[in-house]
C-alpha positions as CSV (number, residue, x, y, z in Angstrom):
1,X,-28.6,-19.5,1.5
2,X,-25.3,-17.4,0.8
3,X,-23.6,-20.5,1.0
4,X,-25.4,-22.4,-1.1
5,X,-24.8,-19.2,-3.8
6,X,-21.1,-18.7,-3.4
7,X,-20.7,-22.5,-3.8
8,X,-23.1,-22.7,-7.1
9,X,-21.1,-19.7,-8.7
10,X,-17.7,-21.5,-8.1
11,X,-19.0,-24.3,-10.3
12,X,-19.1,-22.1,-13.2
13,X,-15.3,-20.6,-12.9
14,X,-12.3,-22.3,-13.0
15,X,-10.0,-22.6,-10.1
16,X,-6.5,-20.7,-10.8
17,X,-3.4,-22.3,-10.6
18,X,-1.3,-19.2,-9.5
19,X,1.8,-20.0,-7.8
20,X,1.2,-18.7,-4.0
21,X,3.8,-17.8,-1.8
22,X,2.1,-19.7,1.0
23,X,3.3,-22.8,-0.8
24,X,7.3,-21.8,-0.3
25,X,9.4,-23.3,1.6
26,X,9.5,-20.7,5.2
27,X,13.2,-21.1,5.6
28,X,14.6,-18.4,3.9
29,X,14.6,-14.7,5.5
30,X,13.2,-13.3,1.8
31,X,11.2,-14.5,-0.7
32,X,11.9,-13.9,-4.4
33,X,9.5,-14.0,-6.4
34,X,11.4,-14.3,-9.1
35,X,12.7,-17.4,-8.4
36,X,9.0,-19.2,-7.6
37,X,7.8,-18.9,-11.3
38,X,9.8,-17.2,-13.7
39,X,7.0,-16.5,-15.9
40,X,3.9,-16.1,-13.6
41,X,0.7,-16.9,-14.8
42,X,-1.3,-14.1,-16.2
43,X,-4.7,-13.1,-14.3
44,X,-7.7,-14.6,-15.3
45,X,-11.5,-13.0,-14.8
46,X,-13.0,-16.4,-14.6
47,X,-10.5,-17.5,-12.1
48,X,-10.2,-18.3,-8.3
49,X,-7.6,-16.5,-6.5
50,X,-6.9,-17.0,-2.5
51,X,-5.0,-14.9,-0.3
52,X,-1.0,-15.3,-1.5
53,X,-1.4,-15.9,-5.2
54,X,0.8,-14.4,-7.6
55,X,-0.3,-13.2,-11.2
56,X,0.8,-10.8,-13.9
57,X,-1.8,-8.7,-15.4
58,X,-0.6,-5.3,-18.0
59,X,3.2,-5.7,-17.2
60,X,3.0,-6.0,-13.5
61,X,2.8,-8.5,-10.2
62,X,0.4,-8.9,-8.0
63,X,-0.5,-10.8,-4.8
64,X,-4.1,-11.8,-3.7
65,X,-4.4,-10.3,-0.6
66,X,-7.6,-12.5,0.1
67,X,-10.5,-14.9,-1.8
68,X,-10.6,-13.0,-4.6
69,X,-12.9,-13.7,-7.9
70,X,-13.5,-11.4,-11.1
71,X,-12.1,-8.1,-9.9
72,X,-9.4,-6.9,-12.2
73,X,-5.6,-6.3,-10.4
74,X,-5.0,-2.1,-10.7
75,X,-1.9,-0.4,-9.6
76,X,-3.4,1.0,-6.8
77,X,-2.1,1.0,-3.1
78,X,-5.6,0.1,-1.6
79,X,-6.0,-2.8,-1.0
80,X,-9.7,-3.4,-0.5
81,X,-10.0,-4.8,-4.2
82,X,-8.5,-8.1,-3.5
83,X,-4.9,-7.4,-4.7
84,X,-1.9,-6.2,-3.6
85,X,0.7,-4.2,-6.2
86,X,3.8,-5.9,-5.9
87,X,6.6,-3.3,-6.8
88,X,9.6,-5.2,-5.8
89,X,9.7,-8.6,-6.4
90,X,12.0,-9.8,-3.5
91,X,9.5,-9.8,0.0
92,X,12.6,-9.2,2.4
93,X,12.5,-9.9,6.2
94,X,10.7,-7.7,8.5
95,X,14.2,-5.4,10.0
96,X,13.7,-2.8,13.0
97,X,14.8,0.0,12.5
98,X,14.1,0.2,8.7
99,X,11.8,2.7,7.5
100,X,8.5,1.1,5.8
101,X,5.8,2.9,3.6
102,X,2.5,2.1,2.8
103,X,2.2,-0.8,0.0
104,X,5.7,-2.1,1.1
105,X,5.3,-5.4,1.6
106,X,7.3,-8.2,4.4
107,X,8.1,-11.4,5.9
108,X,7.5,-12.0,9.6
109,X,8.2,-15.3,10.8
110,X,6.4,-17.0,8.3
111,X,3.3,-15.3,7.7
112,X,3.4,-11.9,5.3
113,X,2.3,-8.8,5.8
114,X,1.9,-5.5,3.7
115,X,2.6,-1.8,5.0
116,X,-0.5,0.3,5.9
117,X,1.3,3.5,5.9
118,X,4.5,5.0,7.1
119,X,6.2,3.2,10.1
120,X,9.4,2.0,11.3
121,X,10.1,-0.2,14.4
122,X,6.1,-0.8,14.9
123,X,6.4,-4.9,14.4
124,X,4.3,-6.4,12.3
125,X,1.3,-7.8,14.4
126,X,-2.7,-7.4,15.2
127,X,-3.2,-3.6,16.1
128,X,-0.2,-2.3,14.6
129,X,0.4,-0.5,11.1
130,X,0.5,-3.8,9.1
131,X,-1.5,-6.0,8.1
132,X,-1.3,-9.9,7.9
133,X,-1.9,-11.3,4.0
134,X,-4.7,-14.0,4.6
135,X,-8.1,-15.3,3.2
136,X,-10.6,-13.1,4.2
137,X,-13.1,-14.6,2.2
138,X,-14.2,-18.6,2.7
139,X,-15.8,-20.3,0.2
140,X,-18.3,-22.0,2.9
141,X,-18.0,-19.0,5.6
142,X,-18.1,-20.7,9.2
143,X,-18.8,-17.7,10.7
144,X,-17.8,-17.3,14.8
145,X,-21.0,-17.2,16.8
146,X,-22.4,-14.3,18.3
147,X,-20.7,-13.7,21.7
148,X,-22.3,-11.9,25.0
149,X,-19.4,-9.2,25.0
150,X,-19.9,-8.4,20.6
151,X,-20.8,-5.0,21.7
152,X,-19.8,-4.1,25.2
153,X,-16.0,-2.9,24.1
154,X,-15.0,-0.9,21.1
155,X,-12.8,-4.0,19.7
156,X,-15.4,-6.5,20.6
157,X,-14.5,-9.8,19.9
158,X,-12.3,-11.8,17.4
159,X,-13.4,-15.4,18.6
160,X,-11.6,-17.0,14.9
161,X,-8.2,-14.6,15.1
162,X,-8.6,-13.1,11.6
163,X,-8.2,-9.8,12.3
164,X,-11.7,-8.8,11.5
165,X,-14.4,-7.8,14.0
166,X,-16.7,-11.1,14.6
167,X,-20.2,-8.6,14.7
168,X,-19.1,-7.0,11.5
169,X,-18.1,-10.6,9.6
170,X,-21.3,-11.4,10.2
171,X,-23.2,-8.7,9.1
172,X,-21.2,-8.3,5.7
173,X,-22.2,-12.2,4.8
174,X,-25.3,-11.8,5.9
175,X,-26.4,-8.9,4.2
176,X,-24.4,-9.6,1.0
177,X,-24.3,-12.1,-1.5
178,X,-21.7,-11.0,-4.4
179,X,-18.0,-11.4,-3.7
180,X,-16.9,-7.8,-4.4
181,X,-19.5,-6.6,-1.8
182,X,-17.8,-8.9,0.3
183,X,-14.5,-8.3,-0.7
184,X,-14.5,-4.8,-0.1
185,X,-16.7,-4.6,2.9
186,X,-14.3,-7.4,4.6
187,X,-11.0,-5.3,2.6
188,X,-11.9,-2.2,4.8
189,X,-11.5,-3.6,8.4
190,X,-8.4,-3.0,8.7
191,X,-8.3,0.6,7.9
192,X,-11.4,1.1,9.9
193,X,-10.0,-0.6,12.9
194,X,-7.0,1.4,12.5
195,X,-9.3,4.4,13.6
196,X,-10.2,2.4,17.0
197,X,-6.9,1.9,17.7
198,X,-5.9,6.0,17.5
199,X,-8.2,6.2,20.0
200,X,-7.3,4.3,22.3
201,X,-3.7,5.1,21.9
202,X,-2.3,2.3,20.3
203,X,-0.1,4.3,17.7
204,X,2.6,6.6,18.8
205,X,4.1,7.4,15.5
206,X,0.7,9.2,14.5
207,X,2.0,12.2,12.5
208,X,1.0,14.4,9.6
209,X,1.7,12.3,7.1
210,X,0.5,8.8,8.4
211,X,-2.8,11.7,9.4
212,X,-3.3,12.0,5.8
213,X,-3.0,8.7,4.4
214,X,-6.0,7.8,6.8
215,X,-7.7,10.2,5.9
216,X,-7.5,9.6,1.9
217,X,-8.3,6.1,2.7
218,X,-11.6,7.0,4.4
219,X,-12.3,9.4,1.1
220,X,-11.3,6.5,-0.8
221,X,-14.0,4.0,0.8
222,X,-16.8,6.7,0.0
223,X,-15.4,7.2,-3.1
224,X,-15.7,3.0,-3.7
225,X,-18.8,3.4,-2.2
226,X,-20.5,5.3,-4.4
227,X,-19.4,3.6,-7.6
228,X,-20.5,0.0,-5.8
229,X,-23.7,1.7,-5.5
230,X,-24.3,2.2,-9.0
231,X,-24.7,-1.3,-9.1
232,X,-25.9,-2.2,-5.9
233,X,-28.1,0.3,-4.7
234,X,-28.7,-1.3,-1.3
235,X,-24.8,-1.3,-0.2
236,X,-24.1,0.7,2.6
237,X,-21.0,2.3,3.4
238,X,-18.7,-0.1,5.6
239,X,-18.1,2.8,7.9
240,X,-22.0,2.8,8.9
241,X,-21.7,-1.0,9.7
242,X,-18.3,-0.7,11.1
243,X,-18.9,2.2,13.7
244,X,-21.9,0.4,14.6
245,X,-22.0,1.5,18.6
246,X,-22.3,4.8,20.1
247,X,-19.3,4.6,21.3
248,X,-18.0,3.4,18.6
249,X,-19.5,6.3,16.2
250,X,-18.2,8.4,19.1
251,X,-15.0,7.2,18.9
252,X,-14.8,7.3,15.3
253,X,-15.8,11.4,15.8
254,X,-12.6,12.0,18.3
255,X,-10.5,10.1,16.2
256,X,-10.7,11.8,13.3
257,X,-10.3,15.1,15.4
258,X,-7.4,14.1,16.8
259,X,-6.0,13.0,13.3
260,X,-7.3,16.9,11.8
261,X,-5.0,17.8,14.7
262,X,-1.8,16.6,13.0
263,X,-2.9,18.1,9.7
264,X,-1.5,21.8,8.5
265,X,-4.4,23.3,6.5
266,X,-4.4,22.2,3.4
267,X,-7.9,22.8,1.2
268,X,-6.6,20.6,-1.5
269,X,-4.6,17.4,-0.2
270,X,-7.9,15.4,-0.8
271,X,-7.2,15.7,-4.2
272,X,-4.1,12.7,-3.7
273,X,-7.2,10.3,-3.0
274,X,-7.2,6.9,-5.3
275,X,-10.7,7.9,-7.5
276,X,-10.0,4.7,-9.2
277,X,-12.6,2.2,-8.2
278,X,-13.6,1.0,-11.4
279,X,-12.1,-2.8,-10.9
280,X,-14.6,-3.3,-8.2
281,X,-17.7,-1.8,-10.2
282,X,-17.0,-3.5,-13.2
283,X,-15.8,-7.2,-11.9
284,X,-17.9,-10.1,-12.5
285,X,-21.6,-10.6,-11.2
């Protein structure tokens, strides 16, 4: 039945014709996009965007970061709206020893990948502080079947190599029906996996300040939350479907603790949390 919705709904919006960086010869070490389109189209509400598209929208670029369909491109850093502020418009090479910060985005062979937070030397890969620019969101989902071990680890399983949990993907299509719901429940993974992987060690640069950026990122997904549910009353918090396990919810708990444990006190650093959600509440129905 979802389906048979998205499909019906893409016959009433026109597909864009962004230039994507996809498309681009994979030669080169950087990509300018500069020199793909030198006057990128502008972004359109009643367009189709897919991950890698570039538009223009109030005087700056921006790169789908997935399906994306009606929500309105905001410089924000978060990218669980669909886009991706572009604030440089050369992508440059993945280097070690180069110092990256959240939002920066890179080329890695020839996929892309955009900075989650603060890192340098921590190569661009699944489980790691970036992550990969792709289309999260299918226009017919086939979704990877349910799979004995879905809840016996806290990664459980990734049978179609998205990046995304395979028990979560199917929960967020099957409960939801409107893009944005899907867009930012799907949008969210990554920083809720990025909580998994603290726990089970899999970042050594963990400091205060990569601590903090977390944490403003959780605020922020309450924060989107709460204005999704202004509209959609039955939404739940991705969190709740994410941390879906007791050991997973118990994981969750420790993580955070440990991540409070690189924090000085500080009542008002919450404050530096992205309130702006409004492009998700207010895009298309």
């Amino acid at each position: 039945m979802i389906k048979l919705i998205i499909i019906v709904g893409i016959l009433f919006y026109s597909q864009t014709y962004a230039a994507n960086i996809f498309q681009l010869p994979q030669q080169s070490a950087n990509t300018n996009l500069a020199d793909i389109e030198p006057n990128h189209q502008p972004w359109e509400a009643g367009s189709i965007y897919v991950a890698g598209d570039v538009v223009t929208h109030n005087n700056s670029l921006f790169i789908a970061a997935f399906w994306v369909k009606g929500i309105e491109p905001i410089e924000n850093q978060p990218h669980w709206d669909g886009w991706i502020w572009v604030q440089d418009t050369v992508i440059k090479k993945w280097q070690a020893n180069k110092v990256y910060r959240g939002g920066n985005l890179v080329k890695h062979n020839t996929d892309y990948y955009f900075a989650l937070y603060w890192n340098k030397n921590n190569k661009p890969k699944p489980h790691s502080s970036w992550q990969r620019i792709q289309d999260l969101f299918y226009l017919t989902p086939d979704l990877p079947p349910a799979h004995p071990d879905d809840y016996k680890t806290l990664d459980g399983i990734d049978q179609n190599d998205n990046g995304i949990r395979d028990d979560y993907e199917r929960l967020v299509y099957e409960k939801f029906d409107s893009p944005q719901l899907i867009t930012f429940s799907l949008g969210t993974a990554s920083t809720l996996q990025l909580v998994i992987d603290i726990e089970q060690g899999r970042m050594p640069n963990l400091d205060a300040e990569i601590g903090k950026q977390i944490i403003l990122d959780l605020i922020n997904i309450s924060m989107c939350t709460r204005q999704l549910q202004n509209n959609y009353p039955h939404f739940r918090n991705p969190k709740l479907m994410y941390f879906n396990t007791i050991d997973r919810a118990y994981a969750n708990r420790k993580s955070q603790n440990k991540i409070s444990d690189y924090i000085p006190w500080d009542d008002d650093f919450h404050y530096a949390a992205d309130k702006d959600c409004s492009a998700l509440a207010e895009a298309i129905k």
